[in-house]
PyMOL Python script that loads the backbone (N, CA, C, O; Angstrom):
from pymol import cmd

cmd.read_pdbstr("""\
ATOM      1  N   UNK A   1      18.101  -4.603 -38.098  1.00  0.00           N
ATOM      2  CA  UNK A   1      19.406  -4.032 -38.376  1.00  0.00           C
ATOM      3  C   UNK A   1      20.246  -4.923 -39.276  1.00  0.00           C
ATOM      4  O   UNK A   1      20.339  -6.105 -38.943  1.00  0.00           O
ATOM      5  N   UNK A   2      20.911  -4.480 -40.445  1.00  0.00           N
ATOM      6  CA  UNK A   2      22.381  -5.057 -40.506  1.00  0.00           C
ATOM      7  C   UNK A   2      22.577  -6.717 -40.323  1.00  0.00           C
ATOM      8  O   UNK A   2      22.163  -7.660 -40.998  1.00  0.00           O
ATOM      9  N   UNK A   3      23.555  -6.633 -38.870  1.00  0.00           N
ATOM     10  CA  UNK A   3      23.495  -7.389 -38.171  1.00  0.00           C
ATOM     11  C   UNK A   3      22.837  -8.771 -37.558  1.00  0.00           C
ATOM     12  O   UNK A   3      23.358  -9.740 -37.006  1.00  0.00           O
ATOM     13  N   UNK A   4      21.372  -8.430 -37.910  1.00  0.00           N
ATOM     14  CA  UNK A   4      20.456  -9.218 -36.694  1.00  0.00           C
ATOM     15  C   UNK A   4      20.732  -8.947 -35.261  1.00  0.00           C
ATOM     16  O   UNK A   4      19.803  -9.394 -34.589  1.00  0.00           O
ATOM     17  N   UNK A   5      21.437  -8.518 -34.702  1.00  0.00           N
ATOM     18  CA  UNK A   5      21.739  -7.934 -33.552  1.00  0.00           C
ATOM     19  C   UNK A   5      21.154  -6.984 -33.178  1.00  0.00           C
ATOM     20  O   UNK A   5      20.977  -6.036 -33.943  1.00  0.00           O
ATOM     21  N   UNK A   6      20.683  -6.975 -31.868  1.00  0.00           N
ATOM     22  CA  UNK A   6      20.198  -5.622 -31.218  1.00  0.00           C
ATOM     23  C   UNK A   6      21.420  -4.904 -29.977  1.00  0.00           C
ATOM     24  O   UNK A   6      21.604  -5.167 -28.788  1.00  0.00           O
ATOM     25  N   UNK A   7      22.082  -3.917 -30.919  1.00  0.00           N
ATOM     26  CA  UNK A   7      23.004  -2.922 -30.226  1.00  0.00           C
ATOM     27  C   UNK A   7      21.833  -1.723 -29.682  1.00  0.00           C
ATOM     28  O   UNK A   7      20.611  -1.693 -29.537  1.00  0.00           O
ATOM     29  N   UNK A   8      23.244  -0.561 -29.435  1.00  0.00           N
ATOM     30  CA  UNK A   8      22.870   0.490 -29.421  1.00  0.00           C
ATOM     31  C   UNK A   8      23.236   1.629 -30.270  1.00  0.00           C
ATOM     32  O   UNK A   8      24.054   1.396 -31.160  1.00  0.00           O
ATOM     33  N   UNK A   9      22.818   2.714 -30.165  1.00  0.00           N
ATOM     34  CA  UNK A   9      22.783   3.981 -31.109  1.00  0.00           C
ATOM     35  C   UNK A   9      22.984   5.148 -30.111  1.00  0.00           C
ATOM     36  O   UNK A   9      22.532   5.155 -28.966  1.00  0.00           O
ATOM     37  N   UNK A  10      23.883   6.359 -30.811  1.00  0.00           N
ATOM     38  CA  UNK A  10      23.513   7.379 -29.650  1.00  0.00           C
ATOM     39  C   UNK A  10      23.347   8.776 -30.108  1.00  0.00           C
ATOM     40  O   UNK A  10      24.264   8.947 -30.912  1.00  0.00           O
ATOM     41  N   UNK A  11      22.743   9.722 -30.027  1.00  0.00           N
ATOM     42  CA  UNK A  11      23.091  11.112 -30.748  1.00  0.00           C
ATOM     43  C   UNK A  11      22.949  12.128 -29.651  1.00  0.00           C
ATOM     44  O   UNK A  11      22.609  11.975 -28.478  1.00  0.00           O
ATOM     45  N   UNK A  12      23.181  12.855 -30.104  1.00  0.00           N
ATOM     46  CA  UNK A  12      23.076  14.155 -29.288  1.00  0.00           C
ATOM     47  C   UNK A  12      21.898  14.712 -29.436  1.00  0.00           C
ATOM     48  O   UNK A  12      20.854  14.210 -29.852  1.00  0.00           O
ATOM     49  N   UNK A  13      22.171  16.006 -28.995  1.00  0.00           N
ATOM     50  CA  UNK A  13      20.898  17.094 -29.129  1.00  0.00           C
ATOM     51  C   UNK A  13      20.281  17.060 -27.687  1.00  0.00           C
ATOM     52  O   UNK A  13      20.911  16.823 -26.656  1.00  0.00           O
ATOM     53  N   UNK A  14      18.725  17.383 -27.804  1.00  0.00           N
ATOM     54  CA  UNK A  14      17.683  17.457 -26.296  1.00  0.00           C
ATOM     55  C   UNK A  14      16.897  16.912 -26.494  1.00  0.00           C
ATOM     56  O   UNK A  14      15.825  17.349 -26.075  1.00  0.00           O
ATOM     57  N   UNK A  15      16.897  15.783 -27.155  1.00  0.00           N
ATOM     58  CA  UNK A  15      15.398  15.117 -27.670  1.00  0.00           C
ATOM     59  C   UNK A  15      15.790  13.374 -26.387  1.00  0.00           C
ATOM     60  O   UNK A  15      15.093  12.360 -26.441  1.00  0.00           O
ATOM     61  N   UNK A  16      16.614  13.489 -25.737  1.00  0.00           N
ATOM     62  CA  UNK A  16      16.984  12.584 -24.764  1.00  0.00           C
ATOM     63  C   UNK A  16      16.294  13.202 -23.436  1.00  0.00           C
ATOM     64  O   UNK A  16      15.229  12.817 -22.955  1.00  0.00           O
ATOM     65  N   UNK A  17      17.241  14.390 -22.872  1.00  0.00           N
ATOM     66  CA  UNK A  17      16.742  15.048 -21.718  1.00  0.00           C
ATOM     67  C   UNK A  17      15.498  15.441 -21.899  1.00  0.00           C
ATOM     68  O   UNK A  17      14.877  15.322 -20.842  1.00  0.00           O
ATOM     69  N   UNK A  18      14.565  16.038 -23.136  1.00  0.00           N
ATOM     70  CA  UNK A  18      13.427  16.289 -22.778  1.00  0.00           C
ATOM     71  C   UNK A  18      12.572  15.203 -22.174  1.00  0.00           C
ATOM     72  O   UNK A  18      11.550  15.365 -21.507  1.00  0.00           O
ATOM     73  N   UNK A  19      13.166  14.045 -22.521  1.00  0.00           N
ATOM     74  CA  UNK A  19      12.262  12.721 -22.927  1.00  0.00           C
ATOM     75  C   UNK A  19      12.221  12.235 -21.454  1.00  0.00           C
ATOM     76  O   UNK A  19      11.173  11.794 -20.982  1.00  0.00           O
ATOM     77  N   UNK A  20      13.214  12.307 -20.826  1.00  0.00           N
ATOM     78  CA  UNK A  20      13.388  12.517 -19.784  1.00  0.00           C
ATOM     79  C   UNK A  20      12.053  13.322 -18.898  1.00  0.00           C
ATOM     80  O   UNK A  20      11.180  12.842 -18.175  1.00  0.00           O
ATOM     81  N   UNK A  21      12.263  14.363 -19.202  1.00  0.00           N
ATOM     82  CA  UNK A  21      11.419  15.223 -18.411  1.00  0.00           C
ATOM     83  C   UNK A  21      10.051  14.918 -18.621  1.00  0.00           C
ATOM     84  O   UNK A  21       9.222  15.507 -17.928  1.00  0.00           O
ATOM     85  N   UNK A  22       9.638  13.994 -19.567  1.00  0.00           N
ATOM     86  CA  UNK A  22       7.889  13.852 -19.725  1.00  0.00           C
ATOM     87  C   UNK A  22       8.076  12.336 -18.480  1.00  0.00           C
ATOM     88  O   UNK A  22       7.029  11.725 -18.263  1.00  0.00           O
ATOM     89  N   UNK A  23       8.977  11.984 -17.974  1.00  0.00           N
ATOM     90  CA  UNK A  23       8.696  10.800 -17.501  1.00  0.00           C
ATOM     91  C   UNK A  23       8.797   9.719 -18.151  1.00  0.00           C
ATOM     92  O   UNK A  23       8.174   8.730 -17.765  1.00  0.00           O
ATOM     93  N   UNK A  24       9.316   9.689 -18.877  1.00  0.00           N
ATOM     94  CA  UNK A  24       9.706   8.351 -19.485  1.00  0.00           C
ATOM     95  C   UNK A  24      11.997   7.864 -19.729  1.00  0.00           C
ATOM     96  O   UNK A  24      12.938   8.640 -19.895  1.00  0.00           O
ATOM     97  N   UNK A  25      11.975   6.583 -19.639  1.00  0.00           N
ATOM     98  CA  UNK A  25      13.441   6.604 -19.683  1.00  0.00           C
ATOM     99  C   UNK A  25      13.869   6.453 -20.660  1.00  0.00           C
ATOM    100  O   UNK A  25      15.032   6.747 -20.939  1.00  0.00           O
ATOM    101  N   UNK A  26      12.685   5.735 -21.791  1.00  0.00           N
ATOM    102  CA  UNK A  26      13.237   5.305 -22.859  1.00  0.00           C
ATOM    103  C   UNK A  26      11.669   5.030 -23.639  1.00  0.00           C
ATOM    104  O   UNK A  26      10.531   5.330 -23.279  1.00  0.00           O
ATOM    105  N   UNK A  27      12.288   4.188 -25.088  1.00  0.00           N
ATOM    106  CA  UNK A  27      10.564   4.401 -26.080  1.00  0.00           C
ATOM    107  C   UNK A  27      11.066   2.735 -26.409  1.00  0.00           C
ATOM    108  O   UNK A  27      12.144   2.399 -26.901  1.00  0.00           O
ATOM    109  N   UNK A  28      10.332   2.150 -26.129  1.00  0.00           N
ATOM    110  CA  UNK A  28      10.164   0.935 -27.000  1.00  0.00           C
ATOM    111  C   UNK A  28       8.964   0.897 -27.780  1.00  0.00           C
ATOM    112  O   UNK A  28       7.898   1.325 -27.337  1.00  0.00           O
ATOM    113  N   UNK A  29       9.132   0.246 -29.284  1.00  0.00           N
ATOM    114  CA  UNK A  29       8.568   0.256 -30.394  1.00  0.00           C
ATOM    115  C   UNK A  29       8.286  -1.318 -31.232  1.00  0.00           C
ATOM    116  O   UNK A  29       9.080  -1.920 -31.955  1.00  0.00           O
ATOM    117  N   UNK A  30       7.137  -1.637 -30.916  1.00  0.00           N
ATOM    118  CA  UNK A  30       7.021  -2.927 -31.671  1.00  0.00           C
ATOM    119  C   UNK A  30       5.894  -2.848 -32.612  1.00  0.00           C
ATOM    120  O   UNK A  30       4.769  -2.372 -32.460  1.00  0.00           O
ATOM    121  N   UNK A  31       6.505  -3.480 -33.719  1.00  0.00           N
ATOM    122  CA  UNK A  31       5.753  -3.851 -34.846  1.00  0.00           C
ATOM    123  C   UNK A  31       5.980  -2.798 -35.656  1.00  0.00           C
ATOM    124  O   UNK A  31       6.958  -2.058 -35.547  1.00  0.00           O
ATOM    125  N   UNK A  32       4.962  -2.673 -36.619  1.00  0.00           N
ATOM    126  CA  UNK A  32       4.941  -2.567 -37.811  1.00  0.00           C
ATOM    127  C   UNK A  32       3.636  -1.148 -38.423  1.00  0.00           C
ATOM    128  O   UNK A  32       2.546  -1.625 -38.739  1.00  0.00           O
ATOM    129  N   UNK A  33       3.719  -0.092 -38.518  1.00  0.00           N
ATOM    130  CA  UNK A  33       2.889   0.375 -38.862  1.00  0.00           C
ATOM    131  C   UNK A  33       2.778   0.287 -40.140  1.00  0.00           C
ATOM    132  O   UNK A  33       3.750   0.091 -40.869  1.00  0.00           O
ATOM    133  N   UNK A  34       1.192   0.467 -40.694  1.00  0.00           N
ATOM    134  CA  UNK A  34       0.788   0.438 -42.443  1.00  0.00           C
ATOM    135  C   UNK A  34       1.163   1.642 -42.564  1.00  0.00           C
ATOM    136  O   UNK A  34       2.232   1.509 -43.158  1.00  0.00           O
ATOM    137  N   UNK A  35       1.010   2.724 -42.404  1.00  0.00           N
ATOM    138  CA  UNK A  35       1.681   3.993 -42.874  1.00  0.00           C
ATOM    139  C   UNK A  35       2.850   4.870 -41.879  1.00  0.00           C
ATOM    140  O   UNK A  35       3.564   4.697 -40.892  1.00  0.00           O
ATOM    141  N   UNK A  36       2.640   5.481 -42.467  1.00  0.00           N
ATOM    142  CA  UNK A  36       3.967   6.360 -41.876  1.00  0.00           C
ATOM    143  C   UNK A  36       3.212   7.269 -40.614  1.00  0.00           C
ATOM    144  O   UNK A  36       2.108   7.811 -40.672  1.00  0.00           O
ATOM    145  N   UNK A  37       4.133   7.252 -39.508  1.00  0.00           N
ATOM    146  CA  UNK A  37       3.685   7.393 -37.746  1.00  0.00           C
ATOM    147  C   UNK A  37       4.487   8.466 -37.568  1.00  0.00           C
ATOM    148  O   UNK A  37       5.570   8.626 -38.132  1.00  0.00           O
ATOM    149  N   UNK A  38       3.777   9.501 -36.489  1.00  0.00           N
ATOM    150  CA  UNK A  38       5.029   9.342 -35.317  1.00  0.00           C
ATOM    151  C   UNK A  38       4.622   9.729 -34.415  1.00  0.00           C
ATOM    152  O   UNK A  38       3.484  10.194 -34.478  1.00  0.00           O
ATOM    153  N   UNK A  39       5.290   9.734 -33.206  1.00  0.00           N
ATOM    154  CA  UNK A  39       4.873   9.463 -31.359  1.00  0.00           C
ATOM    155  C   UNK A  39       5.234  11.096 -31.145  1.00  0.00           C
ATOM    156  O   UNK A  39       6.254  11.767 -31.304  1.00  0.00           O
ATOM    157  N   UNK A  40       3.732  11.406 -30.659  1.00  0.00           N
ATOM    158  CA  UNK A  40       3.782  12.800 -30.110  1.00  0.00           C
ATOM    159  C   UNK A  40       3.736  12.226 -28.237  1.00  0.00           C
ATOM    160  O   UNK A  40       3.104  11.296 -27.737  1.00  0.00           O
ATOM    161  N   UNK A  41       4.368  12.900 -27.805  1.00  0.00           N
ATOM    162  CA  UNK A  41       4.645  12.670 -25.961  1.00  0.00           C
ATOM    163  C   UNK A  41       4.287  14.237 -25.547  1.00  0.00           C
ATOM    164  O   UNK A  41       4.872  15.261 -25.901  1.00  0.00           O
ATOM    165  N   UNK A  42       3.448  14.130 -24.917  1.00  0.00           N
ATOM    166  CA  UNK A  42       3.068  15.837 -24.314  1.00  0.00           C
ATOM    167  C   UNK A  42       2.233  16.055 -23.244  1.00  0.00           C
ATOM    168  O   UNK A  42       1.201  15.408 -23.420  1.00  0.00           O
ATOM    169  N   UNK A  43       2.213  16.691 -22.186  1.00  0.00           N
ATOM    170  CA  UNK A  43       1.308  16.805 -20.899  1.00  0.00           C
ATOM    171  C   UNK A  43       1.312  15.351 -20.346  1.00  0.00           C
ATOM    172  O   UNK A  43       0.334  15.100 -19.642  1.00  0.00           O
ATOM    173  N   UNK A  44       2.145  14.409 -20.503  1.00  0.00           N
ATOM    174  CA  UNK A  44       2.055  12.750 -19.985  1.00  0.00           C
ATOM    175  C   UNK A  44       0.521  11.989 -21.042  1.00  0.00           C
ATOM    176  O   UNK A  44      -0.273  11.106 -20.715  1.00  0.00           O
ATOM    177  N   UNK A  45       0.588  12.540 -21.918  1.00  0.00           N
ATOM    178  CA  UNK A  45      -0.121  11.686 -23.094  1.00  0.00           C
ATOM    179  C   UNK A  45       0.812  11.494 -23.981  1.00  0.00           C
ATOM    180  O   UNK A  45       1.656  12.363 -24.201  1.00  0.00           O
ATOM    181  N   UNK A  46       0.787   9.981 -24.807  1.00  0.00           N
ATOM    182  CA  UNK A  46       1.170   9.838 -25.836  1.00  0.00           C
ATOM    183  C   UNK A  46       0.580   9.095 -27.198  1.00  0.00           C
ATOM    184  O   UNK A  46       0.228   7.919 -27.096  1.00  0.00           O
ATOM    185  N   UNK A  47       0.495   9.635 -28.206  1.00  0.00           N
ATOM    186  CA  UNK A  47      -0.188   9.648 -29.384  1.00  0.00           C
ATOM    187  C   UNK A  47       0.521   9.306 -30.387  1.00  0.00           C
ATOM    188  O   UNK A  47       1.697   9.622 -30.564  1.00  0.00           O
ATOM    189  N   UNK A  48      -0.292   8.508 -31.240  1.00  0.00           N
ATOM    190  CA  UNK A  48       0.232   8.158 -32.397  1.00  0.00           C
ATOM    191  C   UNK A  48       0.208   8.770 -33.504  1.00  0.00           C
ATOM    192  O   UNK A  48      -0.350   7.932 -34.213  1.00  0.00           O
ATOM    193  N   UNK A  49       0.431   9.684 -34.186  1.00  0.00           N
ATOM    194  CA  UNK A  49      -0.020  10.758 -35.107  1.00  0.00           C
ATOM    195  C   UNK A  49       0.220  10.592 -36.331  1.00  0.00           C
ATOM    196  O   UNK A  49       1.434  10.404 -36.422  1.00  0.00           O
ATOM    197  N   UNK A  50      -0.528  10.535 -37.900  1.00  0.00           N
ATOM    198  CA  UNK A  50      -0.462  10.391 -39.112  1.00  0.00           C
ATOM    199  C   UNK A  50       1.005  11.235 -39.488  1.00  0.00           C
ATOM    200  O   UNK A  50       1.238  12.343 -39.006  1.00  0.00           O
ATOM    201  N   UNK A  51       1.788  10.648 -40.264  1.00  0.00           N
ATOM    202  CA  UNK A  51       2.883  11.196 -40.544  1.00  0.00           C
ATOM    203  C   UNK A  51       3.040  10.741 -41.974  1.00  0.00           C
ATOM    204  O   UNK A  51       3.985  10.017 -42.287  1.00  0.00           O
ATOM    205  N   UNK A  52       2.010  11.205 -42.977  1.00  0.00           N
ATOM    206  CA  UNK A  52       2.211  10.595 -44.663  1.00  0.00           C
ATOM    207  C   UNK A  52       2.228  12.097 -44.952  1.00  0.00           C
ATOM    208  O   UNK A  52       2.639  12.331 -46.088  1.00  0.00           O
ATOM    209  N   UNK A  53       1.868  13.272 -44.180  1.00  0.00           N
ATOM    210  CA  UNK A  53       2.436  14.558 -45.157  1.00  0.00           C
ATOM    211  C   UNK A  53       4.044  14.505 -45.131  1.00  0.00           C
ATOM    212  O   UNK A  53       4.644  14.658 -46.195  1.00  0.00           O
ATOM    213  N   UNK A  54       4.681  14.313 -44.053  1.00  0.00           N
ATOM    214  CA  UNK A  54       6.281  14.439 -43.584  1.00  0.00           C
ATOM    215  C   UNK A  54       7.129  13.730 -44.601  1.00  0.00           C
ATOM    216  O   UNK A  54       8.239  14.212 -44.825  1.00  0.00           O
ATOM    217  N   UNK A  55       6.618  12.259 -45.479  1.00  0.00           N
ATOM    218  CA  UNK A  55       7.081  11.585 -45.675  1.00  0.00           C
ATOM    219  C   UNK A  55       7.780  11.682 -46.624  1.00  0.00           C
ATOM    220  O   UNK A  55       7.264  12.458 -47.429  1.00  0.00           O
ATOM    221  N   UNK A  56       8.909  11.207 -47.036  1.00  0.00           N
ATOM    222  CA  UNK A  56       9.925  12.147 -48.163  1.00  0.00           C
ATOM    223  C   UNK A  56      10.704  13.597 -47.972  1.00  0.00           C
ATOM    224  O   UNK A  56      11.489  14.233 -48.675  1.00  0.00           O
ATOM    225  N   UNK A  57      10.051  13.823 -46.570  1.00  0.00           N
ATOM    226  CA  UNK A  57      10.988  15.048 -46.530  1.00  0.00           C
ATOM    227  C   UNK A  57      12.264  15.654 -46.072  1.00  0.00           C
ATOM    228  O   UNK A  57      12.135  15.568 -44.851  1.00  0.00           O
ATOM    229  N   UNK A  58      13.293  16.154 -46.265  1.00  0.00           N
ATOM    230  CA  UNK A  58      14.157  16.432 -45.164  1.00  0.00           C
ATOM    231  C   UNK A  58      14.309  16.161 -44.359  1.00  0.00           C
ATOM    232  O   UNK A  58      13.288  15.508 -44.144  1.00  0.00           O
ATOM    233  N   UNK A  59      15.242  16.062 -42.968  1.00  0.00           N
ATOM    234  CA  UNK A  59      14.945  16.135 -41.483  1.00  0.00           C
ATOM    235  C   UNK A  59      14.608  17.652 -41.390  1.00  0.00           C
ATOM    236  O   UNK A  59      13.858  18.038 -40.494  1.00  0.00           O
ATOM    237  N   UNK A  60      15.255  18.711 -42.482  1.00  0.00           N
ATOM    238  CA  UNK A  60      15.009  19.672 -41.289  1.00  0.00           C
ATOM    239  C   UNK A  60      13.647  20.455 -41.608  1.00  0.00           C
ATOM    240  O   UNK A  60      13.211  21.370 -40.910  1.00  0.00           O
ATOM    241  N   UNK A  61      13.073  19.983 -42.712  1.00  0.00           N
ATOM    242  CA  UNK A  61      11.619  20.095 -43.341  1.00  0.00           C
ATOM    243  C   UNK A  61      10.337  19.095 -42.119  1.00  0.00           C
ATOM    244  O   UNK A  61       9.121  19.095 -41.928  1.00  0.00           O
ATOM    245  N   UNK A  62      11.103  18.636 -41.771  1.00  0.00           N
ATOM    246  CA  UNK A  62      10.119  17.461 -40.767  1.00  0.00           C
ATOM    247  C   UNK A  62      10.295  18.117 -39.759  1.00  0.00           C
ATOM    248  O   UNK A  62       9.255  18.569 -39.281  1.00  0.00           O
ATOM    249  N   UNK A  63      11.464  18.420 -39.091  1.00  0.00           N
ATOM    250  CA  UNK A  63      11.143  19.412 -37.798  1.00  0.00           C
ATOM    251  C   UNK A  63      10.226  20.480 -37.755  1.00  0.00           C
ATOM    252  O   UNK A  63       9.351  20.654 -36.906  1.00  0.00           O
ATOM    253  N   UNK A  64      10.576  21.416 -39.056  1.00  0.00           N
ATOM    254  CA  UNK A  64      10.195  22.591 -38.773  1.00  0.00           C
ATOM    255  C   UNK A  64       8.478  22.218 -39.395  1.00  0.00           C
ATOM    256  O   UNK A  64       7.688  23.128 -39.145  1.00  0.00           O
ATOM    257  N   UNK A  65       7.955  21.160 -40.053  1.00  0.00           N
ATOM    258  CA  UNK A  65       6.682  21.064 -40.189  1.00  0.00           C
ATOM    259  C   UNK A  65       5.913  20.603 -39.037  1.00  0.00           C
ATOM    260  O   UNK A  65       4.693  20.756 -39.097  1.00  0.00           O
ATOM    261  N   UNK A  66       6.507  19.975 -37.822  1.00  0.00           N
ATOM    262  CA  UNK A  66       5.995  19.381 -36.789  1.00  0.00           C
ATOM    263  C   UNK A  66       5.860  20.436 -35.975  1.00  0.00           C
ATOM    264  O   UNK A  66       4.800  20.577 -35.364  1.00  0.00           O
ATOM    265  N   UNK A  67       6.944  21.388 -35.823  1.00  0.00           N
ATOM    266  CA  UNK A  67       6.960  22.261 -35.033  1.00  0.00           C
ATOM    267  C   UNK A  67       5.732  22.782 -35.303  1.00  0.00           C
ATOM    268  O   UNK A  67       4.967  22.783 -34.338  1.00  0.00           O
ATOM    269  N   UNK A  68       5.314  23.223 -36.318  1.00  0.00           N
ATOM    270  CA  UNK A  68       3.945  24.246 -37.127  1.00  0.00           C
ATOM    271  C   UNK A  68       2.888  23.528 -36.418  1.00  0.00           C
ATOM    272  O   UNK A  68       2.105  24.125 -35.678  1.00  0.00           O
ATOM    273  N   UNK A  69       2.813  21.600 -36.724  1.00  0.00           N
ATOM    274  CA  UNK A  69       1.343  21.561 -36.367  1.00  0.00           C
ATOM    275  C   UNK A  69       1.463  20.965 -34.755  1.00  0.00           C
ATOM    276  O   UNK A  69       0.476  20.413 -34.268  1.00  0.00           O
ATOM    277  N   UNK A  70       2.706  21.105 -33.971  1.00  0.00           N
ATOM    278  CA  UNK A  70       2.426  21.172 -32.943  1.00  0.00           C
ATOM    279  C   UNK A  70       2.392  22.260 -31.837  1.00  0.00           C
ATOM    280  O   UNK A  70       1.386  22.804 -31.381  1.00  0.00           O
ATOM    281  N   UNK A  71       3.892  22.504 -31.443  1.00  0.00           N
ATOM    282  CA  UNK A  71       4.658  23.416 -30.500  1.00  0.00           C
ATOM    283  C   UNK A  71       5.750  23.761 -31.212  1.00  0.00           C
ATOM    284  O   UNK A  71       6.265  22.867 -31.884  1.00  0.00           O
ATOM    285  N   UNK A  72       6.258  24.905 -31.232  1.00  0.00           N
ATOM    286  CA  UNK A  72       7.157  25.423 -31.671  1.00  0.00           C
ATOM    287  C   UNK A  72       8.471  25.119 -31.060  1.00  0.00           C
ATOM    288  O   UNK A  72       9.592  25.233 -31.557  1.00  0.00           O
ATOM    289  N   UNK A  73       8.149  24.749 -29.998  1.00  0.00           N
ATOM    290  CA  UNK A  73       9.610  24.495 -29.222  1.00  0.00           C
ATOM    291  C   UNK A  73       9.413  23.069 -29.045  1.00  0.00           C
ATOM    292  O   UNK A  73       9.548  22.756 -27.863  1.00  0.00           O
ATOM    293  N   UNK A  74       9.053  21.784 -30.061  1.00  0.00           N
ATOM    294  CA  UNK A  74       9.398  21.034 -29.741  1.00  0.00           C
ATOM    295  C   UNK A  74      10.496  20.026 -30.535  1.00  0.00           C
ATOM    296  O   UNK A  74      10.827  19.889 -31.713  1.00  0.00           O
ATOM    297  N   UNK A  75      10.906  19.356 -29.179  1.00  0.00           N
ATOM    298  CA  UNK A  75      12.095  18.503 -29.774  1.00  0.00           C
ATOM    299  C   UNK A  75      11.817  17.089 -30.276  1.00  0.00           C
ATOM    300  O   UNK A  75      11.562  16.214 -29.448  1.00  0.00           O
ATOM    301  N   UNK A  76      11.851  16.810 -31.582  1.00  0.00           N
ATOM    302  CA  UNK A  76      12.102  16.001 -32.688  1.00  0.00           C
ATOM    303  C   UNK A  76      13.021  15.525 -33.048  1.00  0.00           C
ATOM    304  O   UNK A  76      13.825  16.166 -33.724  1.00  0.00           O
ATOM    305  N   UNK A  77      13.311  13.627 -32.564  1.00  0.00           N
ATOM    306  CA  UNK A  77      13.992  13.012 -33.586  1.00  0.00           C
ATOM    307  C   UNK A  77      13.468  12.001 -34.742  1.00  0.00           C
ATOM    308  O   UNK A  77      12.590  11.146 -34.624  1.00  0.00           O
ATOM    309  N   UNK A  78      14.304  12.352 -35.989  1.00  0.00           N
ATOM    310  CA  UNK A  78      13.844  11.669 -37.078  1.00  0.00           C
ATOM    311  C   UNK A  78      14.711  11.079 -37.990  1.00  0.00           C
ATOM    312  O   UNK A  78      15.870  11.461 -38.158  1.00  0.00           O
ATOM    313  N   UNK A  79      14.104  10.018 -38.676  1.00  0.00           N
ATOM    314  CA  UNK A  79      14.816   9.692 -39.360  1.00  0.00           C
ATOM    315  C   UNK A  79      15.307  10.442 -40.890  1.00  0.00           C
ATOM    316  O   UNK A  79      14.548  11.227 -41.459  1.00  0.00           O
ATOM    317  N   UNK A  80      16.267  10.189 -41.286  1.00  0.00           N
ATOM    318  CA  UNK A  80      16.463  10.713 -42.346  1.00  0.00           C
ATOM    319  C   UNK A  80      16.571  10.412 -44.060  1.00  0.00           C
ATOM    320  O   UNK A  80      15.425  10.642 -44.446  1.00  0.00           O
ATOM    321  N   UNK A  81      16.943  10.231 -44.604  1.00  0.00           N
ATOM    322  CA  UNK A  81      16.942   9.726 -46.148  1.00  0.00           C
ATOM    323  C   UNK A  81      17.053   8.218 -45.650  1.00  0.00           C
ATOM    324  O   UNK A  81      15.969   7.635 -45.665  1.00  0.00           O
ATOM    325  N   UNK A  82      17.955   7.591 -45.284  1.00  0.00           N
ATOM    326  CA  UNK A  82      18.315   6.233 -45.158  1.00  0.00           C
ATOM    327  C   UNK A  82      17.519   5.473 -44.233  1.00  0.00           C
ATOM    328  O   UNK A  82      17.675   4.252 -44.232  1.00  0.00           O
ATOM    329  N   UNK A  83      16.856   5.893 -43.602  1.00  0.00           N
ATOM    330  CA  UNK A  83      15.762   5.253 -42.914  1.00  0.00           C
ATOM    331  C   UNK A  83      14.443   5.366 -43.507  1.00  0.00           C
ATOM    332  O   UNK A  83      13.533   4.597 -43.196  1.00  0.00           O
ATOM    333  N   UNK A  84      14.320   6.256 -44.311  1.00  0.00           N
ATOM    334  CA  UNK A  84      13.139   6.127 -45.166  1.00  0.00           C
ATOM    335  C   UNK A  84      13.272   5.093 -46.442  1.00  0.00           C
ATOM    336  O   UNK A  84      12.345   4.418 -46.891  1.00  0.00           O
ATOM    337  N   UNK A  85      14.664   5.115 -46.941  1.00  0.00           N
ATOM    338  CA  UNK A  85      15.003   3.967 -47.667  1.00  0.00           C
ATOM    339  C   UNK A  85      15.167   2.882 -47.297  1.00  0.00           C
ATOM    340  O   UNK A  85      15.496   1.895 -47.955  1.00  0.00           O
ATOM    341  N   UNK A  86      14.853   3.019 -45.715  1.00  0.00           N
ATOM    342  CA  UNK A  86      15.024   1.436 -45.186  1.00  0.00           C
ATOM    343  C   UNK A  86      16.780   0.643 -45.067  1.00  0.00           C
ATOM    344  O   UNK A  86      16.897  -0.578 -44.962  1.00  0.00           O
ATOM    345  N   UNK A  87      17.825   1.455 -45.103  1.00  0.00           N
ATOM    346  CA  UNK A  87      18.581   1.177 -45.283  1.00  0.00           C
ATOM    347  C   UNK A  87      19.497   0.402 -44.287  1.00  0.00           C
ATOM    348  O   UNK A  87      20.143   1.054 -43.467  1.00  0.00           O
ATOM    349  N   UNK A  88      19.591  -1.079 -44.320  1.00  0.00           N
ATOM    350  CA  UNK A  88      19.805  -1.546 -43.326  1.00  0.00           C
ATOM    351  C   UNK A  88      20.753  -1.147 -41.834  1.00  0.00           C
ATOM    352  O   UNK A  88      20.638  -1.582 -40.688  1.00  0.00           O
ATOM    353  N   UNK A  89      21.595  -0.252 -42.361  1.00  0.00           N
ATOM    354  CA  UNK A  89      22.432  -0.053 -41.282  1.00  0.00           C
ATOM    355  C   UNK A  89      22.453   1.695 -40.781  1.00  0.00           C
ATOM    356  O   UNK A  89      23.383   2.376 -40.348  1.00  0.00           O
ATOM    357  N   UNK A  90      21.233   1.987 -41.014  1.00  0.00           N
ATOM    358  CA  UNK A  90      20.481   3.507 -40.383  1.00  0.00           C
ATOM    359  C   UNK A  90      20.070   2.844 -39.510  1.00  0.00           C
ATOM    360  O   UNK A  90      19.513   1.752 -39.399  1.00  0.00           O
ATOM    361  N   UNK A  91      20.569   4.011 -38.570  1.00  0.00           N
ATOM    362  CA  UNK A  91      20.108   4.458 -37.118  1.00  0.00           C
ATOM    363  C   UNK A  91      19.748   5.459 -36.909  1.00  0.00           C
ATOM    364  O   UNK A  91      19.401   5.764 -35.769  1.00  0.00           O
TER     365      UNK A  91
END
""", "prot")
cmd.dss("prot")
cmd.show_as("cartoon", "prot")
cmd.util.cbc("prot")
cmd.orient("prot")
């Protein structure tokens, strides 16, 4: 971050309470992937899934493409332009 500090962040939506409901309280994330990821959570499995088609896209192009190759009703958070730019003070 920014900072060097580790705060917090908060948003809305259901991508909290669902997260909730798979059994988990929270996601910790270490290191560094070589390409672009992201954490599918489903039936109490969790997976690491190729995410270089998503990359550059919208948020709401990334939802609705995840939705396609997963579940239609699922809840997705992502980053957006400034986190793909790496931009120090995106959350």
């Amino acid at each position: 971050p920014l900072t060097g500090l580790f705060l917090d962040s908060h948003a809305g939506g259901f991508f909290g309470p669902e997260l909730k409901k798979t059994g988990y309280d929270g996601i910790v994330l270490k290191g560094v992937s070589e390409k672009p990821v992201y954490l599918w959570i489903n039936d109490g499995k969790v997976e690491i899934r190729d995410a270089t088609h998503l990359w550059g896209l919208p948020v709401s192009e990334t939802v609705k493409k995840i939705r396609e190759d997963t579940d239609e009703k699922a809840h997705v958070a992502s980053i957006g332009p400034a986190g793909k730019n790496l931009v120090k003070f995106a959350s």
